[in-house]
C-alpha positions as protocol buffer text, in pm:
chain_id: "A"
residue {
  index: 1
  type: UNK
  ca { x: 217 y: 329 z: -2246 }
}
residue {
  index: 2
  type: UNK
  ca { x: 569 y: 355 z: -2375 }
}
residue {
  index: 3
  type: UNK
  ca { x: 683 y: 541 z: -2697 }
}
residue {
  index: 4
  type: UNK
  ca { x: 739 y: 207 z: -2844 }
}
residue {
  index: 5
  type: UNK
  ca { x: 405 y: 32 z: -2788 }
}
residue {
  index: 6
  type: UNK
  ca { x: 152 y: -79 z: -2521 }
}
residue {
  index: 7
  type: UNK
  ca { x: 259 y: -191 z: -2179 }
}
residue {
  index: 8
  type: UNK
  ca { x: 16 y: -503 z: -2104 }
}
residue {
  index: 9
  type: UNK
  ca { x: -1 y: -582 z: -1728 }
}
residue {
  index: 10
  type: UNK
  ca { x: -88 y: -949 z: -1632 }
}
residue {
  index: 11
  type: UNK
  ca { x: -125 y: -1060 z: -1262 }
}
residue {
  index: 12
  type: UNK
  ca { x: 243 y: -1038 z: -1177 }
}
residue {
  index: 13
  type: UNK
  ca { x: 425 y: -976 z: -1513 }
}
residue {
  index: 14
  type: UNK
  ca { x: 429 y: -667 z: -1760 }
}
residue {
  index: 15
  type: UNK
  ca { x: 516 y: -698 z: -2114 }
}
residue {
  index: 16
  type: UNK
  ca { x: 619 y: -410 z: -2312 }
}
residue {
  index: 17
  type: UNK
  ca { x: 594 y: -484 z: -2676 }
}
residue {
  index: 18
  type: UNK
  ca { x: 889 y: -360 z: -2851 }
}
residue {
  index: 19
  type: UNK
  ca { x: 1080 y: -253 z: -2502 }
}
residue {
  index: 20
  type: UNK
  ca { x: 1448 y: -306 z: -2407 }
}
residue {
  index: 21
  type: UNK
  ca { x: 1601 y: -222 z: -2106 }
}
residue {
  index: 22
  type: UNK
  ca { x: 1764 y: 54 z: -2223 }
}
residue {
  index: 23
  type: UNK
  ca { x: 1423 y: 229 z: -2289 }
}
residue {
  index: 24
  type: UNK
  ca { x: 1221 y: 166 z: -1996 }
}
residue {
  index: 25
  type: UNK
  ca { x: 1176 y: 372 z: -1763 }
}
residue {
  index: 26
  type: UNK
  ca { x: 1159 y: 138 z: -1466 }
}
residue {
  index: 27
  type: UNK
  ca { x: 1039 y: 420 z: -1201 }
}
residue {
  index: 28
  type: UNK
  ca { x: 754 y: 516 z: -1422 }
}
residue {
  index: 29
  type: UNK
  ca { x: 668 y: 151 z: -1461 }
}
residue {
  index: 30
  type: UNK
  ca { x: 640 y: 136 z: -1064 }
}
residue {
  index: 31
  type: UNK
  ca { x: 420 y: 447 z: -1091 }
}
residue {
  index: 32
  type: UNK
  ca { x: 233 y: 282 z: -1320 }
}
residue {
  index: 33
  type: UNK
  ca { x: 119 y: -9 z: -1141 }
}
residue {
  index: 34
  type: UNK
  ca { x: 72 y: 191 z: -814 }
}
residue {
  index: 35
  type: UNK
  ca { x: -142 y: 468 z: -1020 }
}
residue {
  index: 36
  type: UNK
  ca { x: -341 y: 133 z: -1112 }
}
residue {
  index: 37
  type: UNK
  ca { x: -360 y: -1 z: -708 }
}
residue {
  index: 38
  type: UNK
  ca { x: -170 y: 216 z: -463 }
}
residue {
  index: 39
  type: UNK
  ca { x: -187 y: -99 z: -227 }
}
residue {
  index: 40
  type: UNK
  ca { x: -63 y: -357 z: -449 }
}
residue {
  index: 41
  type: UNK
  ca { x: 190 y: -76 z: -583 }
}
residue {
  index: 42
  type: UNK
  ca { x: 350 y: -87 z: -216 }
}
residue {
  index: 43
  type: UNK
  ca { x: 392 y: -438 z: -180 }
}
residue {
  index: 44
  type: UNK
  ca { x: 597 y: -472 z: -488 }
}
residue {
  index: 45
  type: UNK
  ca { x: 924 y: -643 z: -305 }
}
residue {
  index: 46
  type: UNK
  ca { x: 1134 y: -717 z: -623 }
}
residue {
  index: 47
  type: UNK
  ca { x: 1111 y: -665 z: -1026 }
}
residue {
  index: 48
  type: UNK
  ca { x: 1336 y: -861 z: -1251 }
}
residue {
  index: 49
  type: UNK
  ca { x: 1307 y: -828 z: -1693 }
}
residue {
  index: 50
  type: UNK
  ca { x: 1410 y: -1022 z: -1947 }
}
residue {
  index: 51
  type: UNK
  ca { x: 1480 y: -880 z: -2358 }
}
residue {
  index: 52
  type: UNK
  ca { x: 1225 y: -1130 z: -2538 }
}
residue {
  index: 53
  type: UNK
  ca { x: 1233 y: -1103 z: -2922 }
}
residue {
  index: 54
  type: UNK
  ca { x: 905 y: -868 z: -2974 }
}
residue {
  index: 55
  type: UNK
  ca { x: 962 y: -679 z: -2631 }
}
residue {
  index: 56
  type: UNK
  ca { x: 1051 y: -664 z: -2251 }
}
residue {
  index: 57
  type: UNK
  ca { x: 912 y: -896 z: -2020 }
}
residue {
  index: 58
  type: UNK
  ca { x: 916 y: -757 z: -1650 }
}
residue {
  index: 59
  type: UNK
  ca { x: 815 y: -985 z: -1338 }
}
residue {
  index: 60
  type: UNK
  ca { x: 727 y: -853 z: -1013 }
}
residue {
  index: 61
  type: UNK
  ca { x: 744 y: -993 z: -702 }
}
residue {
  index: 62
  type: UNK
  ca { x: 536 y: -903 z: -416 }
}
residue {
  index: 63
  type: UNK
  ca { x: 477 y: -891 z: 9 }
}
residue {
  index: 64
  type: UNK
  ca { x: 161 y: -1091 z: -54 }
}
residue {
  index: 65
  type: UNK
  ca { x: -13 y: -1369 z: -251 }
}
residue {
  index: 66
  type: UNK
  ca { x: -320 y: -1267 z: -467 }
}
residue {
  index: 67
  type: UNK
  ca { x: -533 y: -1482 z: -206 }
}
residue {
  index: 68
  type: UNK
  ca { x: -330 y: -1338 z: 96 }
}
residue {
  index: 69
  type: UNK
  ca { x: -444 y: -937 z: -67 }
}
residue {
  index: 70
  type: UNK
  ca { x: -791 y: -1055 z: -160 }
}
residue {
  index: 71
  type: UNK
  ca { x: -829 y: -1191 z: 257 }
}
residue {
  index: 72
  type: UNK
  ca { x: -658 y: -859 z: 363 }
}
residue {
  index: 73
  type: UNK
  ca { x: -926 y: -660 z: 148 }
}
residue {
  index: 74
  type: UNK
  ca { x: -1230 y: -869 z: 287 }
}
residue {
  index: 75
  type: UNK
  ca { x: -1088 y: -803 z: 644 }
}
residue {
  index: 76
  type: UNK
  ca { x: -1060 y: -484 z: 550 }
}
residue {
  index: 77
  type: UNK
  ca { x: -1424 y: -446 z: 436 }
}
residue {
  index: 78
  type: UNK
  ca { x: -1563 y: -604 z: 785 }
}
residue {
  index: 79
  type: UNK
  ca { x: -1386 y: -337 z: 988 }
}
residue {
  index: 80
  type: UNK
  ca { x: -1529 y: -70 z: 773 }
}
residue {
  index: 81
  type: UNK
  ca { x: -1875 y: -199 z: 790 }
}
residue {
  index: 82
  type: UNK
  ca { x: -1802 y: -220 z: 1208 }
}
residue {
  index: 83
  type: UNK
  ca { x: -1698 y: 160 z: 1108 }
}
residue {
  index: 84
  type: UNK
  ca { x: -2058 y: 267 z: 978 }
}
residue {
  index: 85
  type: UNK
  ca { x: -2230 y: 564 z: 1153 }
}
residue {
  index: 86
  type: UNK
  ca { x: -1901 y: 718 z: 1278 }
}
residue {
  index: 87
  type: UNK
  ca { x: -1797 y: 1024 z: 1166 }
}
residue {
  index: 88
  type: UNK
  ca { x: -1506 y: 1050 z: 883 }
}
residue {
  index: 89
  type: UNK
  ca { x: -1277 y: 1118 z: 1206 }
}
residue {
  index: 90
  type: UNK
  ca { x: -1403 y: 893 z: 1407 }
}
residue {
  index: 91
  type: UNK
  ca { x: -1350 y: 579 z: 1150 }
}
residue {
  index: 92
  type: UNK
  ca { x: -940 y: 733 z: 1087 }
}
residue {
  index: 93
  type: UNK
  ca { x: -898 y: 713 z: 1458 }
}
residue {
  index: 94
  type: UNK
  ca { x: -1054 y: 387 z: 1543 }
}
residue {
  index: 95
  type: UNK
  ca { x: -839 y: 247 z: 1206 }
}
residue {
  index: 96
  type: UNK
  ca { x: -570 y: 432 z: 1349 }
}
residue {
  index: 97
  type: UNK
  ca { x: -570 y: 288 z: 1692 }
}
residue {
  index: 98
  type: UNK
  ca { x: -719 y: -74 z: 1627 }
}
residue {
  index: 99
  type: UNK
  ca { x: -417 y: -158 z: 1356 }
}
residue {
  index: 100
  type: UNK
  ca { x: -165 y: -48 z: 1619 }
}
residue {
  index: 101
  type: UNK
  ca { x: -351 y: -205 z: 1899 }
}
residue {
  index: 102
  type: UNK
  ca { x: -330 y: -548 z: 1726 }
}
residue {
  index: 103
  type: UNK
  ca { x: 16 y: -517 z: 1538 }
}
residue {
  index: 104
  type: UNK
  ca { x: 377 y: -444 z: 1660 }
}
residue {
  index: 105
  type: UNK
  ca { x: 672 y: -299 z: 1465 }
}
residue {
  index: 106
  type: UNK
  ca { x: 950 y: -611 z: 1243 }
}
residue {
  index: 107
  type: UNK
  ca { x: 1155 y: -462 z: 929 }
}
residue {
  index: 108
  type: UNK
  ca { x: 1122 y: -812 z: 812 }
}
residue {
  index: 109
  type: UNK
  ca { x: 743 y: -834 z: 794 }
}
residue {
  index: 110
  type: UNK
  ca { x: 623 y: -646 z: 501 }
}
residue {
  index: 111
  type: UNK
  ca { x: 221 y: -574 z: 392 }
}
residue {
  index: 112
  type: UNK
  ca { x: -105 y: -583 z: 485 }
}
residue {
  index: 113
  type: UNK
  ca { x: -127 y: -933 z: 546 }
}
residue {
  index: 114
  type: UNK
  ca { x: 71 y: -955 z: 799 }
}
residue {
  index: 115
  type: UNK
  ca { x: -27 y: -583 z: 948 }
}
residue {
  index: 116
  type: UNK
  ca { x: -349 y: -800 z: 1013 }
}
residue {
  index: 117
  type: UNK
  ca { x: -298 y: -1144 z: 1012 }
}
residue {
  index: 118
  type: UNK
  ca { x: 7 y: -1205 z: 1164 }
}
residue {
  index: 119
  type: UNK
  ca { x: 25 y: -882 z: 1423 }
}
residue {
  index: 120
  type: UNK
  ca { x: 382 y: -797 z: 1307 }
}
residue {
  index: 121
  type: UNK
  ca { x: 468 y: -558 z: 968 }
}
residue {
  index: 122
  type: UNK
  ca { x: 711 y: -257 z: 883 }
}
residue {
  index: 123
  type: UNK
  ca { x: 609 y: 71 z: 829 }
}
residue {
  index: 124
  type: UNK
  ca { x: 447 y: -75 z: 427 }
}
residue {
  index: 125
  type: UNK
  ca { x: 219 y: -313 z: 589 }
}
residue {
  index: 126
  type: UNK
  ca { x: 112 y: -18 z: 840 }
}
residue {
  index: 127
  type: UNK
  ca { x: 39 y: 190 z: 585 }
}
residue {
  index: 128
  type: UNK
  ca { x: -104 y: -18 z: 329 }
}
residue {
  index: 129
  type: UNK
  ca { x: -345 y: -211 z: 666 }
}
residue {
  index: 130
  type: UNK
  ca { x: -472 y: 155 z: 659 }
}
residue {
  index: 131
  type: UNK
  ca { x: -512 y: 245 z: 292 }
}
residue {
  index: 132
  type: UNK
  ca { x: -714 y: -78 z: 262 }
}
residue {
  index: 133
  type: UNK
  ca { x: -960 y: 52 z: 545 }
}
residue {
  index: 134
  type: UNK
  ca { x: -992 y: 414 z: 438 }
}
residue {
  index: 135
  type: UNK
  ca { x: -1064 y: 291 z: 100 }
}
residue {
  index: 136
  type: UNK
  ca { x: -1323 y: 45 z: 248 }
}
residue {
  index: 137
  type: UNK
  ca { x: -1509 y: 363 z: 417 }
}
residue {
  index: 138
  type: UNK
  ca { x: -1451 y: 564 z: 110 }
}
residue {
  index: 139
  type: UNK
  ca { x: -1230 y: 772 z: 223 }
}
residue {
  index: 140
  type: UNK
  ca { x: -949 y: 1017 z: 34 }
}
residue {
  index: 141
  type: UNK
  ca { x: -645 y: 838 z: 153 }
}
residue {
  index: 142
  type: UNK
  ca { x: -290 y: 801 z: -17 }
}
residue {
  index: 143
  type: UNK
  ca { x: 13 y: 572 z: 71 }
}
residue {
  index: 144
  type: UNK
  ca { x: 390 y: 781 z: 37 }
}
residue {
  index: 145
  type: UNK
  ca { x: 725 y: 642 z: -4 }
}
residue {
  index: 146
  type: UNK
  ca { x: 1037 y: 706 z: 44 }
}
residue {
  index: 147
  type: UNK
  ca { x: 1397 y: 507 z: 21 }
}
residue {
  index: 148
  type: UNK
  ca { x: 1339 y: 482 z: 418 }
}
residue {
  index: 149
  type: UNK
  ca { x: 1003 y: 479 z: 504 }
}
residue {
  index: 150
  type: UNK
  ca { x: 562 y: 514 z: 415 }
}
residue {
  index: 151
  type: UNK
  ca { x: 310 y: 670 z: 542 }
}
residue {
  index: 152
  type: UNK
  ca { x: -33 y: 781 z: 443 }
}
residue {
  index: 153
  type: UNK
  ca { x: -212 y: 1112 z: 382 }
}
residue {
  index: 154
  type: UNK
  ca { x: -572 y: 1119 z: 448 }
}
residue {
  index: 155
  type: UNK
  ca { x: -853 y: 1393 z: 340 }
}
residue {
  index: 156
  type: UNK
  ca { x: -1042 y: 1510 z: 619 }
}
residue {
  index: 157
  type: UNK
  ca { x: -1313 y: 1801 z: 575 }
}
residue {
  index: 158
  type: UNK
  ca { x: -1143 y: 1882 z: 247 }
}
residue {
  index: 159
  type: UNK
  ca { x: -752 y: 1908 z: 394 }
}
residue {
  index: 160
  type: UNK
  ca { x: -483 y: 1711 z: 362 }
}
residue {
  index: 161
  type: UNK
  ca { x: -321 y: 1564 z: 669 }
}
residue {
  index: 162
  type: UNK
  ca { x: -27 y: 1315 z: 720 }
}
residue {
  index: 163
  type: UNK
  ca { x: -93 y: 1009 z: 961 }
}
residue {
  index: 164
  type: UNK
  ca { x: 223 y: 775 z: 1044 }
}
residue {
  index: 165
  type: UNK
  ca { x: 86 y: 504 z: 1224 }
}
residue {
  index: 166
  type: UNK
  ca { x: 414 y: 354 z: 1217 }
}
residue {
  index: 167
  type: UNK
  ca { x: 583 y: 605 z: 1476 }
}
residue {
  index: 168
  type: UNK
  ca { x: 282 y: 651 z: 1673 }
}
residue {
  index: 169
  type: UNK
  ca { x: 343 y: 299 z: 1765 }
}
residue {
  index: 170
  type: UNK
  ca { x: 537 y: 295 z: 2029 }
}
residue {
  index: 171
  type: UNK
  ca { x: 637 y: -3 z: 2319 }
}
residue {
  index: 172
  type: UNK
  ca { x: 456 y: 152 z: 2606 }
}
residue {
  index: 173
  type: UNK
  ca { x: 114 y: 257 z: 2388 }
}
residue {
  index: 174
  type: UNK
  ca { x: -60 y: 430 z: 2096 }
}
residue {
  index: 175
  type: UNK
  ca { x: 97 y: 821 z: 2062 }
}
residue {
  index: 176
  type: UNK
  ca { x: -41 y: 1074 z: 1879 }
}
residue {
  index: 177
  type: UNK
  ca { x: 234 y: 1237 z: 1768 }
}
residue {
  index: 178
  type: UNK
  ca { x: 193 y: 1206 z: 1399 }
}
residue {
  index: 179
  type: UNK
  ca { x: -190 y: 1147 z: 1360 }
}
residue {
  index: 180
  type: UNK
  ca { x: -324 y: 1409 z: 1139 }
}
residue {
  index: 181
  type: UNK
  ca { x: -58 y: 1625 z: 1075 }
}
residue {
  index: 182
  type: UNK
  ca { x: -74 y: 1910 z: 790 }
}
């Protein structure tokens, strides 16, 4: 919600009856749709608005295509299922390792989709690749930001721990340098 009305999200615009840009808060916004789906959240790539007579229309652009996402969450389901009978640990580092067995590092390749579809992805689609599984094994897992870079934290027997599979992805192998860190 804004102070000026109800924000109304459609499948890749937002209208904000009675908005201007001079009263949205455009970070909130993002929080907004990523408080909605963390995943889809992270693979916003652009936003552009436009001042319509009754309010602000916002577009967003994202890493994937609603049938690219809804492949990448099916995928996503199989592994889990594969994952069944393992302990909570077990199924992080079997995630952990298969997405950085089958990917390798590119700044230009951004999302899940291409974490597991097309083997290459930045440190979103690594991080989103693995927020898609943990939620498919119902497991407490979040997706962080920053200007630079993502990551995920991930609840195991009730703490908090930080797992980069991004930088535990190294040319000669898997390290475990930043799996499960508190």
């Amino acid at each position: 919600r804004n102070e000026k009305g109800e924000i109304i999200i459609m499948e890749n615009d937002i209208f904000i009856k009675g908005g201007n840009v001079y009263s949205i808060n455009f970070d909130k916004l993002i929080s907004s749709v990523k408080s909605k789906n963390q995943v889809i959240g992270m693979c916003i790539s652009s936003m552009s608005s436009k001042e319509e007579h009754d309010g602000l229309s916002v577009k967003l652009t994202y890493t994937v295509t609603k049938s690219q996402y809804e492949k990448t969450v099916k995928l996503s389901e199989k592994i889990a299922k594969k994952l069944e009978g393992l302990t909570d640990y077990q199924k992080i580092k079997a995630t952990h390792d298969y997405i950085i067995n089958t990917c390798s590092y590119n700044l230009d390749k951004a999302g899940p989709y291409n974490a597991f579809y097309r083997g290459k992805t930045n440190c979103t689609g690594y991080t989103t690749a693995f927020q898609l599984v943990m939620d498919a094994c119902n497991i407490d897992c979040l997706s962080v930001s920053n200007e630079f870079h993502a990551w995920n934290i991930v609840k195991l027997d009730g703490q908090w721990y930080n797992i980069d599979l991004t930088w535990d992805d190294q040319d000669d192998g898997i390290i475990y340098d930043y799996f499960l860190k508190n």
